[in-house]
Each structure stands twice: as C-alpha cells, then as structure tokens.
C-alpha positions as CSV (number, residue, x, y, z in Angstrom):
1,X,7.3,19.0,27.0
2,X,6.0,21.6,24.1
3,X,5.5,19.9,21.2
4,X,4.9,21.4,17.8
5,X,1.5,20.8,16.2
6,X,1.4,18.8,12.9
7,X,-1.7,19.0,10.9
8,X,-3.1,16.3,8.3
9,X,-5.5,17.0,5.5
10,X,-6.8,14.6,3.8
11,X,-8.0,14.4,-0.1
12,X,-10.8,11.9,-1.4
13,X,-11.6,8.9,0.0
14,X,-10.7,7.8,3.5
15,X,-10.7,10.5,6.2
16,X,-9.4,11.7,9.7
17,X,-6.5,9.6,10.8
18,X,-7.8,6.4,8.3
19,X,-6.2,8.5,5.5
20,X,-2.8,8.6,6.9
21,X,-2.1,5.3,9.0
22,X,1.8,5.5,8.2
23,X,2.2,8.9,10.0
24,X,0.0,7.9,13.2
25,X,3.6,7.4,15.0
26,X,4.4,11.2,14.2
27,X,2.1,11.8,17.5
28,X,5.0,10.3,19.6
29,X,7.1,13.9,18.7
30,X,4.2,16.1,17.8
31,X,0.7,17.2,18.6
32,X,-0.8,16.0,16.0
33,X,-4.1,16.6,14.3
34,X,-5.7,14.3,11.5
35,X,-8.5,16.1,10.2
36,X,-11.9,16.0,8.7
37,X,-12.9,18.1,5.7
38,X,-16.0,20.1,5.0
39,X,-18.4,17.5,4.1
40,X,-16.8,14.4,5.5
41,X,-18.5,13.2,8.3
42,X,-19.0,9.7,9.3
43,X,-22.4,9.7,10.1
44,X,-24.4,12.9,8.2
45,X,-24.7,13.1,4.4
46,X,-21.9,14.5,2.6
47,X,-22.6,18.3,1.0
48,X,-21.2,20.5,-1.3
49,X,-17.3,20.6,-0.9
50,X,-15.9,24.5,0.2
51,X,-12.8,25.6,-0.5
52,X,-13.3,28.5,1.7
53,X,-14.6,25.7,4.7
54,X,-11.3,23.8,4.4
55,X,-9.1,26.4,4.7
56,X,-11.5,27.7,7.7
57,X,-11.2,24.5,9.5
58,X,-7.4,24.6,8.7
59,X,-6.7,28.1,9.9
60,X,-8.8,26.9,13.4
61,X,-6.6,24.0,13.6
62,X,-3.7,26.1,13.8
63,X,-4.5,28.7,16.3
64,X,-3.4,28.8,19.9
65,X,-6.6,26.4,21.6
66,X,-4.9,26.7,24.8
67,X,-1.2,24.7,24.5
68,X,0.7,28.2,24.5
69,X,1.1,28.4,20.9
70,X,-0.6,28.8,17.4
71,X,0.9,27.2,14.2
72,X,2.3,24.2,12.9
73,X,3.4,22.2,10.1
74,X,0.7,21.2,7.8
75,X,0.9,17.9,5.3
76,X,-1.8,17.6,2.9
77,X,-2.3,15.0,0.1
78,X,-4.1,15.7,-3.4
79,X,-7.7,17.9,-3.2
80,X,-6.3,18.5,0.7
81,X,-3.5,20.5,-0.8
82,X,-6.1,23.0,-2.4
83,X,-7.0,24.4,1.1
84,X,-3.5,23.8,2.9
85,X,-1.9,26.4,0.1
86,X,-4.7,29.2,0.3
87,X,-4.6,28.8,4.2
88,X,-0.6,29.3,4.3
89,X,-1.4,32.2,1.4
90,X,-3.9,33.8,4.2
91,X,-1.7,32.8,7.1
92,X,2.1,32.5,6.6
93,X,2.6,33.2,9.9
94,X,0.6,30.0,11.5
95,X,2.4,28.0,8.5
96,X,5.5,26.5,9.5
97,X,5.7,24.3,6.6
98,X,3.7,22.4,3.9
99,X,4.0,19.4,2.8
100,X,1.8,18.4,-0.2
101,X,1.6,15.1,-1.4
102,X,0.4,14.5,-5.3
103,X,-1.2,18.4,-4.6
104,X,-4.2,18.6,-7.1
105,X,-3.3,22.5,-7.3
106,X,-4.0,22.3,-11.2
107,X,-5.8,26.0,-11.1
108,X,-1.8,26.8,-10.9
109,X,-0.7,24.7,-14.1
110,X,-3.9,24.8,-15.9
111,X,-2.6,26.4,-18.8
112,X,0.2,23.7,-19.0
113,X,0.2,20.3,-20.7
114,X,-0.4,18.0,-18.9
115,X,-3.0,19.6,-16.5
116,X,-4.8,21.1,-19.8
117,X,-5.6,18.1,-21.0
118,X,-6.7,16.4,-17.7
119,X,-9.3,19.7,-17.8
120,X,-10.1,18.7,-21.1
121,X,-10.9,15.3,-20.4
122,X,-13.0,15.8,-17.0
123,X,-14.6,19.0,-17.6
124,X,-17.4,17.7,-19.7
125,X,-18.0,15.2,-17.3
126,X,-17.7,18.2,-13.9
127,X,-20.3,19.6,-16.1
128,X,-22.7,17.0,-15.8
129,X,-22.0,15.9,-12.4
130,X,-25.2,17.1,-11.3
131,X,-27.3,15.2,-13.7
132,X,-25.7,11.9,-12.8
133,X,-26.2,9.5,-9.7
134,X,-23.2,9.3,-7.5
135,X,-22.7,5.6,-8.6
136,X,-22.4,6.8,-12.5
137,X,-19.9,9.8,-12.0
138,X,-17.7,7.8,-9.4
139,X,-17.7,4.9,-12.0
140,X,-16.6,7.5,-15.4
141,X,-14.2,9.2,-13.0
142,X,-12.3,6.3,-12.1
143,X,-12.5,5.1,-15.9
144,X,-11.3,8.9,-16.9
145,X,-8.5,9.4,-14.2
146,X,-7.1,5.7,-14.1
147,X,-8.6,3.7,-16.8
148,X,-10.2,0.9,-14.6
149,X,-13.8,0.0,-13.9
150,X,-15.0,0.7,-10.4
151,X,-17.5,-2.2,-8.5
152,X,-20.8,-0.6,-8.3
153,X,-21.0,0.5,-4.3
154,X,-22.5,-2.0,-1.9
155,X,-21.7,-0.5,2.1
156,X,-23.0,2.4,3.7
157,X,-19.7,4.2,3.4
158,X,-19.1,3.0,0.0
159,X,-22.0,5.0,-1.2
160,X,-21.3,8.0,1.0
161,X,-18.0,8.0,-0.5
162,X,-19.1,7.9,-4.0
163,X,-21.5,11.0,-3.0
164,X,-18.7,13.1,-1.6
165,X,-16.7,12.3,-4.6
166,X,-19.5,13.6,-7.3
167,X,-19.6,17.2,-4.6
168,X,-16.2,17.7,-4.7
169,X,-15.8,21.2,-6.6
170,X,-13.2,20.6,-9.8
171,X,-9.7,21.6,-8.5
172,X,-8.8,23.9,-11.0
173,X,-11.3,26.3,-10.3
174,X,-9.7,26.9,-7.0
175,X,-8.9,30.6,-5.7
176,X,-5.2,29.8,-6.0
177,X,-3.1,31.8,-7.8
178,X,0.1,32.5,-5.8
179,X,2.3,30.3,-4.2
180,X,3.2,31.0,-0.1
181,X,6.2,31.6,0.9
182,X,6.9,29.5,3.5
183,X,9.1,25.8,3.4
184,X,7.8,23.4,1.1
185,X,8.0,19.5,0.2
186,X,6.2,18.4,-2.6
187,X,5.9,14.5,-2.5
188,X,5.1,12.5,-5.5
189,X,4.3,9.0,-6.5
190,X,6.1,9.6,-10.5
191,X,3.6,7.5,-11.7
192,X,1.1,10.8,-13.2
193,X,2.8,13.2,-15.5
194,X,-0.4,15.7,-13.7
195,X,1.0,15.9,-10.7
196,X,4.9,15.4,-11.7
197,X,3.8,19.0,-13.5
198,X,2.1,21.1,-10.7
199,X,5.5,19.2,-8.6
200,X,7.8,21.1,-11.0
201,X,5.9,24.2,-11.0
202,X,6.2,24.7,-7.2
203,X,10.0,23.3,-7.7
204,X,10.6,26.0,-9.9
205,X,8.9,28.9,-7.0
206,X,11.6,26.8,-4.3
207,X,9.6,24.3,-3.2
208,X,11.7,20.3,-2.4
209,X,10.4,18.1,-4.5
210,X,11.1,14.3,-4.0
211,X,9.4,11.2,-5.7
212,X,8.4,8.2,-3.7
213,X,7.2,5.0,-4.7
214,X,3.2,4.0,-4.3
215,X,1.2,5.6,-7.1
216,X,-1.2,8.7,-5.8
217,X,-0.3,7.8,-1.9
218,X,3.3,7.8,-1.6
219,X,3.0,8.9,1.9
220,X,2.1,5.3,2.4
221,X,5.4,4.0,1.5
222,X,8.5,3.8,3.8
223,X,10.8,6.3,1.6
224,X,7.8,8.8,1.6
225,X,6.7,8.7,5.0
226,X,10.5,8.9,5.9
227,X,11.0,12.2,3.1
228,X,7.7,13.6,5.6
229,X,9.3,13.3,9.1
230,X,12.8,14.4,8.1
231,X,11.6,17.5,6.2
232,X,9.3,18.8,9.3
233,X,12.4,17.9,11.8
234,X,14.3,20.2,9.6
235,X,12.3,23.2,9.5
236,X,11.5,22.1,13.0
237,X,15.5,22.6,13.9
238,X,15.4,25.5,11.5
239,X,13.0,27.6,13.6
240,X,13.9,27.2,17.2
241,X,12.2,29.7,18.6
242,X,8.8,28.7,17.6
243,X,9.1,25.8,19.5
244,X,9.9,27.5,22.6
C-alpha cells in the first residue's frame, strides 16, 4: 500500500529519530524519514551549520527515490523550521504541509518585540562565538535563553553537542522573508512569549496555530503529538490525489 512520506527535522540537540521518540509510531501510516542535519553526525566533528545544506538535504528527502512519488508532509521543530520554510518557499509543490514546532523563524519577527529583544540579548554573545570554547558559549547560552546553569560537558556526545551548538548560524539571519503557501500547523509550548510571536505572525498569514503543554518540545506531549497526526491526516484526506 502507497504511503505518503512524512519528513522530521530536527533543531539542536538530539538528532535523527532520538529527537522525536513520540512520533516513531507515525511509520505504522507513513513512510517516514527522521533526519540528520548539516553538521550532525554521530561520529565526525560537527562544522559550520548551512542554511542552504538543510534545505538541500530536505528538498532530496522529498523527491521521488524510487516509491512512485515525490513530496510529503514535513514537521520540523525550532532551528529545523528555518530550512523546512525556505525549502517549501523553493518547493511548494513537494510540500504537502508543514508543521513547525516552537519554529525559531525570528528573521520574520525580528523587528517585533519580543524577538527584538531576544536579538538584543544574544547578538553580542553570536558575535563572540568564535572567540569562546564550545563549553563557555553553550554554558552563557543556556544562562541567556533559559536562565539556568548548564553542567560543564563530560561524554563524548556531550561535548559534540556543545560544539554544534556554538556553529549554529544565529536564526535571524536566515534567508526567510516570505511565508509558503502551503497548509500549516504551528505548535507551541506557551511557555516563551519568542515563539508565541513568530506563532502569531504565521497565524495572522493562515497558518493553525495550537498550544501544547511541554515547554520548547511540545511534540513530546500527548496533546501535541496528537495536534501532529490529526493535522497531516487532514491534509492527507484533503489531497487525495497525491496519494494515489
């Protein structure tokens, strides 16, 4: 039986299918594809984050490989969501839908409240990245985003984790300026006016936008992994004929 193709994007942190272990059962209705972004690899160092490579390694995860088809539904949580839009910008016509979870789109609210001052507050420190070690920025980020202190690093992946993290391009200097027009759920966490305001922005341009408890992974929790399946099978039921 054809099934449609669902791809996952991940944002920091864990990748591949660890970074969505609540939506692993989706592969029972689709063909599903939890991917890896540029620079996320478990075994060679992390590099530079791209843009311009996530969208790449979107866009290939879309096309026909041999099932009959090309494009699917693609769900992407925070930095994830950068590349997701810009590929479905590119693409419309491999984008079925998008569902973003806390999207860190801020180049599209930067000149809003909320997302000006989170610029404000980590653009000096973007500035320095460089000059830091990955331990030092990964600790001042964590203090800047969620006011906590970090445990210095101790694993092998810890440390990797806390590289890729210092290489990640800020997100509002992303090449996004227009919004696709294809379906779109936003999910958020309503814990971060940030995102609740890039969430309303993309509301206001017809996007869904529905709050789900668990902070900046609400795709973890029952009610937001639920608000996922039913909006795909909607726009699923909605387009018949791409599923033929």
């Amino acid at each position: 039986m054809f099934k449609q193709r669902v791809v996952f994007v991940h944002g920091a942190g864990n990748f591949g299918a660890a970074a969505w272990p609540r939506q692993h059962g989706m592969a029972l209705s689709y063909d599903a594809l939890f991917l890896r972004r540029y620079g996320y690899d478990p075994v060679a160092e992390p590099v530079e984050s791209s843009f311009a490579e996530d969208t790449a390694i979107i866009l290939r995860s879309l096309a026909d490989d041999g099932r009959g088809a090309a494009g699917g539904h693609v769900v992407a949580h925070s930095q994830g969501a950068i590349a997701a839009m810009i590929a479905a910008v590119e693409r419309p016509d491999l984008v079925f839908s998008l569902t973003l979870v806390e999207p860190a789109c801020l180049s599209l609210t930067a000149e809003l409240p909320a997302t000006a001052a989170h610029i404000s507050l980590m653009q000096p420190l973007f500035d320095v990245r460089h000059q830091l070690s990955d331990e030092d920025f990964q600790r001042e980020f964590v203090r800047r985003v969620y006011a906590t202190d970090l445990q210095q690093p101790a694993t092998t992946e810890e440390k990797r984790s806390a590289r890729r993290l210092r290489l990640q391009a800020p997100s509002w200097e992303a090449p996004l300026h227009i919004v696709p027009g294809v379906p779109t759920l936003v999910l958020t966490g309503g814990w971060e006016p940030l995102y609740e305001e890039i969430a309303g922005y993309l509301r206001e341009t017809g996007a869904l936008h529905h709050v789900a408890a668990g902070g900046h992974r609400p795709q973890d929790s029952p009610d937001g992994d639920r608000a996922i399946r039913q909006f795909i099978a909607g726009v699923s039921r909605s387009q018949p004929a791409r599923a033929s």
